[in-house]
Structure formats: C-alpha cells, structure tokens
C-alpha positions in Angstrom: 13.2 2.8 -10.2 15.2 6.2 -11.5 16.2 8.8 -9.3 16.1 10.9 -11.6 13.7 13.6 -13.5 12.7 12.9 -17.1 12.2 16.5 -19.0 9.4 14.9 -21.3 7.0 14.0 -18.8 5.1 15.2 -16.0 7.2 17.4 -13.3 4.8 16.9 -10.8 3.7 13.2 -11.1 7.5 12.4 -11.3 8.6 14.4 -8.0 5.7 12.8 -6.7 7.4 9.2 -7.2 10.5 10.4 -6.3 9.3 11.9 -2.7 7.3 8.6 -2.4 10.5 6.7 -3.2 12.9 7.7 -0.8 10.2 7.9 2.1 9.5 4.2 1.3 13.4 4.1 1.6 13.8 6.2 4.9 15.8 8.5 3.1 13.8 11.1 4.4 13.0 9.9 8.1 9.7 10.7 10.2 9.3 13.8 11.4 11.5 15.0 8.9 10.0 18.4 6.9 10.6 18.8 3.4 11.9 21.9 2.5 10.5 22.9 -0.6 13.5 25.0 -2.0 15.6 21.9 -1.3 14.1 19.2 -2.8 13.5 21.5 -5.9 17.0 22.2 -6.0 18.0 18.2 -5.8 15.1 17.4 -8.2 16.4 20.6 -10.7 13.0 21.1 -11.1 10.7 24.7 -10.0 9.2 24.7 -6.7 5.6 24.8 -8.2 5.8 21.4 -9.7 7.2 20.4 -5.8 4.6 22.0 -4.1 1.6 20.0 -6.6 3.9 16.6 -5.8 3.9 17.8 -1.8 -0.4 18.3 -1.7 -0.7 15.1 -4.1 1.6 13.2 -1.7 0.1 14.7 1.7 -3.7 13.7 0.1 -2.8 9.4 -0.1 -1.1 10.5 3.6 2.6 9.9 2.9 3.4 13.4 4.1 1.6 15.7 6.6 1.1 19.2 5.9 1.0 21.8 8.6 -0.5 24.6 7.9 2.3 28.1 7.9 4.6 25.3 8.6 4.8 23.1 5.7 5.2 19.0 4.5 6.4 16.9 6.9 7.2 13.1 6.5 4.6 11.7 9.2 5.6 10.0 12.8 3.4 7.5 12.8 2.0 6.0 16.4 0.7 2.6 17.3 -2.3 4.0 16.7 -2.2 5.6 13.8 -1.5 2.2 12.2 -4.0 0.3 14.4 -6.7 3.0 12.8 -5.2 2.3 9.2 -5.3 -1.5 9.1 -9.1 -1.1 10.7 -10.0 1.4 8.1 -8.4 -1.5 5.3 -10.8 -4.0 7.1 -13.9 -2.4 6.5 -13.0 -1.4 3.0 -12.0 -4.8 1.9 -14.1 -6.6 3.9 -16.9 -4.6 1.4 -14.9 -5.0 -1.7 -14.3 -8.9 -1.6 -18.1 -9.3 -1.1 -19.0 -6.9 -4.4 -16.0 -8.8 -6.0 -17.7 -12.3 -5.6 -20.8 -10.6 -6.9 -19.8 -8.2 -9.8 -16.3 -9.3 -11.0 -16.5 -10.4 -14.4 -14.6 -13.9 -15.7 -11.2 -12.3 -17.0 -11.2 -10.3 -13.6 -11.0 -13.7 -11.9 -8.1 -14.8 -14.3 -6.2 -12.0 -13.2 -6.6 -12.8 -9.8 -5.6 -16.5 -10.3 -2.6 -15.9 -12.4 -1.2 -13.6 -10.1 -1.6 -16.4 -7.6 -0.2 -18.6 -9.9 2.7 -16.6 -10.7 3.0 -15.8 -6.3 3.0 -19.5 -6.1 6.3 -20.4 -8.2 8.1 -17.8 -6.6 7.8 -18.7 -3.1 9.0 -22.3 -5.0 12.0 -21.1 -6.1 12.7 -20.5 -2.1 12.0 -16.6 -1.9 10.5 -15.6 1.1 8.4 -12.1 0.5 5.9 -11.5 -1.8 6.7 -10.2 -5.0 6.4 -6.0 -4.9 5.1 -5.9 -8.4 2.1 -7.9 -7.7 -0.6 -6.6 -5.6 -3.3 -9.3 -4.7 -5.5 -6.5 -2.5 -5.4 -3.7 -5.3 -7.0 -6.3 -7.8 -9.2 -7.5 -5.3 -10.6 -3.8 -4.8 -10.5 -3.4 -8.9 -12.8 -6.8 -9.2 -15.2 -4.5 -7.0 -16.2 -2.2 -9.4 -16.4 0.4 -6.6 -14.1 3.4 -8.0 -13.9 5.1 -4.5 -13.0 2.2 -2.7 -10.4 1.7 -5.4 -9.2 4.8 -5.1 -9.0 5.0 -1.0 -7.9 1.3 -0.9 -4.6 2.3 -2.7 -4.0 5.3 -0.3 -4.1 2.7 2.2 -2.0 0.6 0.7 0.8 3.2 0.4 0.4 4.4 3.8 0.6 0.8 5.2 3.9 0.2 3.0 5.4 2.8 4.6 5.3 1.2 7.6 6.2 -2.2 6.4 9.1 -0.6 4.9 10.2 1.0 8.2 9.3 -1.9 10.5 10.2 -5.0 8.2 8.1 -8.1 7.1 7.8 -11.4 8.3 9.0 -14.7 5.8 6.2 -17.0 7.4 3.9 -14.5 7.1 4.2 -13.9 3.6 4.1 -17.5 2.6 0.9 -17.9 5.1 -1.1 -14.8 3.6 -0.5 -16.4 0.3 -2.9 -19.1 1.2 -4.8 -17.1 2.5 -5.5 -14.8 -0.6 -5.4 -18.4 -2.4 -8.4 -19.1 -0.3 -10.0 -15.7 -0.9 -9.7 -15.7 -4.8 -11.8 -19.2 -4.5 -14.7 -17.5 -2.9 -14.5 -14.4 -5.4 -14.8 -16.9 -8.5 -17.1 -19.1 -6.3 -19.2 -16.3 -6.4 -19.7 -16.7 -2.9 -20.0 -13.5 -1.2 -20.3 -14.7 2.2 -17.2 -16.6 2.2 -15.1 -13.8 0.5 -16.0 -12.3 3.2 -15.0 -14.3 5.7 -11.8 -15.5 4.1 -10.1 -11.8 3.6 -11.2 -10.6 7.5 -9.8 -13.8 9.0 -7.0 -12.8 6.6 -7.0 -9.2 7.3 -7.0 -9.8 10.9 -4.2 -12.4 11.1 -2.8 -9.5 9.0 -2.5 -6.8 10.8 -2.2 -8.0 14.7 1.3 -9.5 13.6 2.0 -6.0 11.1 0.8 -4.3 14.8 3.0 -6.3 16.9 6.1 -5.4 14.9 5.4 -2.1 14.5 5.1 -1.4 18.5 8.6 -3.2 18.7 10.6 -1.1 15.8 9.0 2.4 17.9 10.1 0.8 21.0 13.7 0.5 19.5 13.8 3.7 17.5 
C-alpha cells in the first residue's frame, strides 16, 4: 500500500486510506489528535480534502471527533471492544440467516473459493489468515441487506484496529477457518437455522479470546 498521494484521483478518499493506514500501523497512537495543518502538510494536500477524510474516518469510528477540539485517534477500553464484537454478533448472526435464504449460486462460489483458496495457505504452513480475503464481509454481501453491509464493514475496521494493536492468535486463525468452513455449508445448505448457529458459536469463540487479549495488551500498555 503507497504512502503516498496520487494527483489524479480523489484527495479525500486517498487521505482517508492513508490516515486509516498508519492507525492500523500505530503510527499515529491512541489518544493521539490529528492536527489538521500537519497531516495536510505531510500529505501536500489542502486541509479541506483532510478535514472530508477526518469526518469520513471519524463516521466508520477509526477516529473520534471532539467537538472545538478536533480528531482524535480513539483509546479504546475493554468495553468499548466488548460492545463492538456484541454489536458484530447481532449483525451477523442476522446476515448468515438472510444469506442461507437469499444468496444466489455464484454468491456461494465466492464463498467456497475463498475457503478454498484460505485452505492452501494455511497448507503451505502460514499461520494467519490472508488480509486480502474477508470471509465476514462476503458473508454480509450474500445477505442482500445493504445497511448491514455497510455497518458490518465499519465494524470490521474498527475491530482491525484492535487486532492490529493487540496481535492475533495462529491457532485461532486456523480454528475460525473451520469454523467459517462450517458456516459456508449451512449458507449453500440453505439452512438458515444452522448458519445461524454455526457463525454465533463462531462469533463467540471469536471474540472472548480477541477480549482476553485485548484486556492483557491495555494491561501492559
């Protein structure tokens, strides 16, 4: 990914991915504010551009904005995250069972060839996920539900944040792999009841180790 900006395309969405970037990367930390003036500067770019990137960015909830005070990157509690991974419950939990209803046959290719293509990387002995493929944000597409699409990203990118800043577990990743292998059976199953059970046992597995973790990087920060 470039650090830099590209003069041909949007300003805005660009700063946007750039800010995102190097909060994914802790180069700016939490609690951190982002001056406008200086990130323009660094980024060469006007501060209205910034400022759309800033209310785009504090929308999903990468950054916080506080009102006469400006963006901050967030400090996010034990809390905060238990409240995210509940909120991705209840939204996926709802989108696997639409998916098994409404997802239509090359939906459910897509969802199997990712899985697929999962499955011979953890074969070659790699032990995370690949970043490029993103089983839940199919899932939620295969729902047909463009609001829960839409919130279930800013989720996501909230909840990579965190897994950025508190680290990932290898056994975990191979063990939600089954999981979603188990998941993706139910969608084309058309089985709505076990979708749903299979992605909140997974979900829940999920995010009391993701909790766990994150209590013990705040502990040590």
């Amino acid at each position: 990914m470039t650090n830099t900006i590209d003069r041909g395309a949007s300003l805005s969405d660009q700063a946007t991915r750039l800010v995102r970037q190097r909060i994914l990367e802790g180069i700016y930390r939490p609690g951190e504010r982002l001056i406008e003036v200086e990130l323009a500067a660094a980024f060469q770019i006007s501060r209205a551009p910034l400022r759309e990137a800033l209310r785009s960015l504090a929308q999903e909830g990468i950054v916080m904005h506080r009102p006469n005070k400006g963006f901050y990157v967030p400090a996010i509690t034990v809390a905060d995250a238990r409240a995210l991974y509940e909120f991705r419950e209840a939204l996926e939990t709802s989108a696997a069972r639409w998916a098994a209803t409404r997802a239509s046959a090359a939906e459910v290719k897509v969802i199997r060839d990712m899985l697929e293509t999962t499955g011979k990387v953890f074969q070659t002995g790699a032990d995370a996920y690949p970043q490029d493929l993103d089983f839940h944000l199919a899932l939620t597409r295969a729902a047909h539900s463009p609001l829960i699409e839409q919130r279930a990203r800013e989720i996501s990118r909230q909840l990579q944040v965190l897994r950025q800043r508190s680290g990932y577990s290898p056994d975990r990743a191979r063990a939600a792999y089954e999981e979603h292998v188990a998941i993706a059976k139910a969608i084309a199953d058309h089985d709505p009841d076990a979708a749903e059970r299979a992605i909140r046992a997974h979900l829940e597995r999920s995010s009391e180790l993701a909790l766990s973790t994150i209590a013990d990087f705040l502990a040590r920060a």
